[in-house]
C-alpha positions as CSV (number, residue, x, y, z in Angstrom):
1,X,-2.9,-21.9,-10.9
2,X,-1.2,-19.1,-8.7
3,X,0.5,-18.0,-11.4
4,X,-2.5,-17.7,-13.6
5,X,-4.6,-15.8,-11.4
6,X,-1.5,-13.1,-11.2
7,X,-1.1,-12.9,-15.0
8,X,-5.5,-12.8,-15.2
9,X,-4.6,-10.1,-12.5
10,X,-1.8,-8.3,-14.4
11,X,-4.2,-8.3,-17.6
12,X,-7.3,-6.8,-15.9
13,X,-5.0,-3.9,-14.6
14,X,-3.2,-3.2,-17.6
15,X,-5.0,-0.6,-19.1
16,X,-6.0,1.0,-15.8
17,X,-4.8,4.3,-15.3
18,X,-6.4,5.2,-12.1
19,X,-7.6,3.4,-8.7
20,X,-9.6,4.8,-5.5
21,X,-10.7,2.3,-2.7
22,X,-11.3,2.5,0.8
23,X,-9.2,0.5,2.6
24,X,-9.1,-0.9,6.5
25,X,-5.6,-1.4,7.6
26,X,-4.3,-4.2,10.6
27,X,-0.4,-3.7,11.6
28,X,0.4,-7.0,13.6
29,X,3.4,-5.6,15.8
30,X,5.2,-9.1,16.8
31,X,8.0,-7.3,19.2
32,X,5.6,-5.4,21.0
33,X,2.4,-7.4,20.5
34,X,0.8,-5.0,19.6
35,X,-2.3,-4.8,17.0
36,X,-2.6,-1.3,14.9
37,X,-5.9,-0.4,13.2
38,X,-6.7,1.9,10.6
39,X,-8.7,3.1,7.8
40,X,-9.2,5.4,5.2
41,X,-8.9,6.2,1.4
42,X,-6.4,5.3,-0.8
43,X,-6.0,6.4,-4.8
44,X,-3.3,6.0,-7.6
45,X,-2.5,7.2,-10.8
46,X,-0.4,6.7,-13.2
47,X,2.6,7.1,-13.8
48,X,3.3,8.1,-9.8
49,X,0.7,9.6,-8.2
50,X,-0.6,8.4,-5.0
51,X,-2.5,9.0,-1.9
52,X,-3.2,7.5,1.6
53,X,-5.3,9.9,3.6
54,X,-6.5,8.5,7.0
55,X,-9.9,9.1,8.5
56,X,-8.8,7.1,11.5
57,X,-6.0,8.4,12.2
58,X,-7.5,11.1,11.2
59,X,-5.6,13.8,9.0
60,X,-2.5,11.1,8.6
61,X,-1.6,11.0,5.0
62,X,1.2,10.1,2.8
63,X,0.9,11.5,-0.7
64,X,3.2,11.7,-3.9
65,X,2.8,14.0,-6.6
66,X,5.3,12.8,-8.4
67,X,8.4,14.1,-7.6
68,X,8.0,13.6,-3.7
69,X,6.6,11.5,-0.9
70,X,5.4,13.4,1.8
71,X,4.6,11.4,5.1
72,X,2.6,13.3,7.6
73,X,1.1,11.7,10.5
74,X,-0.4,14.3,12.9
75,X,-2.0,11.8,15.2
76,X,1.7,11.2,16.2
77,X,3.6,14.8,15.8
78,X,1.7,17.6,13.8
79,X,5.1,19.7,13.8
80,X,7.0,17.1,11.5
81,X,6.4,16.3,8.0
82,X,8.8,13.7,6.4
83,X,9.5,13.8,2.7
84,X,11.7,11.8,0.3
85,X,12.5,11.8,-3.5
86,X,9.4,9.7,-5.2
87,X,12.4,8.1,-7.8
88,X,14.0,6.4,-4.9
89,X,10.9,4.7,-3.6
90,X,9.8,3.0,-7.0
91,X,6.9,0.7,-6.9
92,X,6.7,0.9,-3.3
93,X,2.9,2.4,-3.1
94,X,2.0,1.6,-6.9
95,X,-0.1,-1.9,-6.2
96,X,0.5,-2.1,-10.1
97,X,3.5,-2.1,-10.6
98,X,4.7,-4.0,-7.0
99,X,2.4,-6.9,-7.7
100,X,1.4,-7.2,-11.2
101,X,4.1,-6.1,-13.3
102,X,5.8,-8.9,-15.0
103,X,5.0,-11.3,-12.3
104,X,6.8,-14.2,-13.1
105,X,10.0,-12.6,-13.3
106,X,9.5,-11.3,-9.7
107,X,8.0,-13.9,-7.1
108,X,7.8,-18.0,-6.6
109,X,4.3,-17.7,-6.6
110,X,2.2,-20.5,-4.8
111,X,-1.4,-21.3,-4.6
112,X,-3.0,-21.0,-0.9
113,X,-6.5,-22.1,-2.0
114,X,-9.9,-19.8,-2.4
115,X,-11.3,-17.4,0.6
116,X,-13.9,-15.1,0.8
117,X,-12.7,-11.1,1.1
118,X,-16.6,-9.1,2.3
119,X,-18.5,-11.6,0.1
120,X,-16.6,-12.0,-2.6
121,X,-14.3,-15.9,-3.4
122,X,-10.8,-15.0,-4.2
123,X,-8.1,-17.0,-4.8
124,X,-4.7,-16.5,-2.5
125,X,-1.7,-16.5,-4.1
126,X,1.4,-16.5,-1.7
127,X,4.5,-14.4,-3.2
128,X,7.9,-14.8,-2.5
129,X,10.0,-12.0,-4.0
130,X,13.3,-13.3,-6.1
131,X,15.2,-10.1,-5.3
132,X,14.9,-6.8,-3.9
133,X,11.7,-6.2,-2.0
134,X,11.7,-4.3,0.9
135,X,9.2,-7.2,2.4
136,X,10.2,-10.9,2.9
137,X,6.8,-12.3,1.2
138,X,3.3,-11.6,0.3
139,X,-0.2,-12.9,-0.2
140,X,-2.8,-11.2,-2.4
141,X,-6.6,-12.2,-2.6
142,X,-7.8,-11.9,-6.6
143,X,-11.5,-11.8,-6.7
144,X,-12.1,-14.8,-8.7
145,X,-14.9,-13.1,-11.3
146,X,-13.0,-9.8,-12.2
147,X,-9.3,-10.4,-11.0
148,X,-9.3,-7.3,-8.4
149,X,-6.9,-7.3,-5.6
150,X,-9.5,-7.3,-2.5
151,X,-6.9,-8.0,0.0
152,X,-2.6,-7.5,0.5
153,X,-0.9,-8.9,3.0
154,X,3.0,-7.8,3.8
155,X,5.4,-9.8,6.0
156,X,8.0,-7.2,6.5
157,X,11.6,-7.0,7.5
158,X,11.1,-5.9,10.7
159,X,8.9,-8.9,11.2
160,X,5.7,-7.0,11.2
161,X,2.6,-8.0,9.3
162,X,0.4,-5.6,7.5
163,X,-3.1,-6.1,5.7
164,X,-4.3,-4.2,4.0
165,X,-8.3,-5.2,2.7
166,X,-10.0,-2.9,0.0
167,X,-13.5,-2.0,-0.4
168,X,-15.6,0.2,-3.1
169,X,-12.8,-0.1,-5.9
170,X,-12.9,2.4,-8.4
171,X,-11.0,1.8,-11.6
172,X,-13.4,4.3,-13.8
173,X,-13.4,7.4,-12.4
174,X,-10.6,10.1,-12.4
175,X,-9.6,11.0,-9.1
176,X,-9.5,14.7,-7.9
177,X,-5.8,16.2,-8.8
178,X,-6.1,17.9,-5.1
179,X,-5.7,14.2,-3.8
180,X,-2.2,14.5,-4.8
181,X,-1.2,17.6,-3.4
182,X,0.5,18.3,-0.1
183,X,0.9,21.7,1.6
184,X,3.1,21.9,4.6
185,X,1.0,22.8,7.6
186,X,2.1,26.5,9.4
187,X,5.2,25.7,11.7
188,X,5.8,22.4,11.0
189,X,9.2,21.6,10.0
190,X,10.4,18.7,7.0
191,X,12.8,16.3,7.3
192,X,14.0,13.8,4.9
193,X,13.1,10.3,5.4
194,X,15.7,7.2,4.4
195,X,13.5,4.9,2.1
196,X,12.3,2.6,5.3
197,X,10.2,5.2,6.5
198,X,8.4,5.8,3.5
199,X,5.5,3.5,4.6
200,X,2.1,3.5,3.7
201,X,0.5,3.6,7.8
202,X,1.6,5.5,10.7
203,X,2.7,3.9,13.7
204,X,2.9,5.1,17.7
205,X,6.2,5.8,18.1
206,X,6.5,3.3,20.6
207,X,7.0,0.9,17.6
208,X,10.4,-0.5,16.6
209,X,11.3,1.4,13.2
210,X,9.4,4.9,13.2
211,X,10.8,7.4,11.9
């Protein structure tokens, strides 16, 4: 059944080409429990176009536009701006490609029942990647009438837990090209980032692994 709903999943995506939801983000910090909330607006296109932009934080943002990821989180230091070649993070932000391309080949999948994500049954599959994630496991929530993601939850490496829940999905629309865009701010200086800092929320540097 968990493997099913991933492939029901992996069909209704397929010919998508673009996504906007809003999204409200909890980082579980288990080293310094601590408990990390945000929220904001977050849109993709294919083949690698993406963008975060935080209105709590807000002004933090990580955007590609396809040839970089630029990682700018002012709420922490408006004088630094971290960037990164987009072909060394692939898959990373894409929730199509991480999740729903070729599935089966990718994760043990396993069946953690139905839940309700803001109204809506979904079923909870529980992921285990085979090789090569930068996160130990996963659990999605797939709306059970029209197989959208409403929820993502990421154990990472460093033992964190991020969820991420979405909200007012848009699969129709075409998303603004200046979503995609990032202009260094005046004065602020840009710094490559090694591929574990490319993530998709800011943190207080206070937390174990910020850049």
């Amino acid at each position: 059944m968990a493997l099913r709903a991933m492939e029901n999943a992996a069909e209704r995506y397929r010919e998508v080409s673009a996504m906007c939801a809003d999204f409200e983000q909890v980082v579980e910090v288990r080293l310094a429990r601590r408990r990390i909330e945000s929220e904001g607006r977050v849109c993709q296109q294919r083949p690698n176009l993406f963008s975060m932009r935080f209105t709590d934080p807000r002004g933090d943002m990580v955007i590609s536009d396809g040839e970089h990821f630029w990682v700018y989180y002012p709420s922490i230091d408006e004088d630094q701006v971290m960037r990164h070649p987009a072909a060394e993070t692939p898959g990373r932000h894409d929730f199509f490609r991480e999740f729903l391309e070729d599935p089966a080949s990718k994760y043990a999948a396993e069946d953690g029942g139905t839940e309700q994500v803001n109204g809506r049954d979904c079923r909870v599959v529980s992921l285990t990647p085979r090789a090569g994630a930068s996160y130990r496991g996963a659990r999605l929530w797939l709306d059970t009438e029209n197989h959208l993601i409403r929820r993502i939850e990421l154990h990472e490496q460093s033992g964190n837990v991020r969820t991420v829940t979405l909200g007012n999905v848009d699969l129709s629309s075409v998303p603004d090209p200046d979503l995609f865009t990032f202009e260094v701010p005046e004065g602020a200086r840009v710094r490559g980032a090694p591929p574990s800092a490319i993530e998709p929320a800011p943190m207080s540097p206070a937390v174990p692994g910020h850049p």
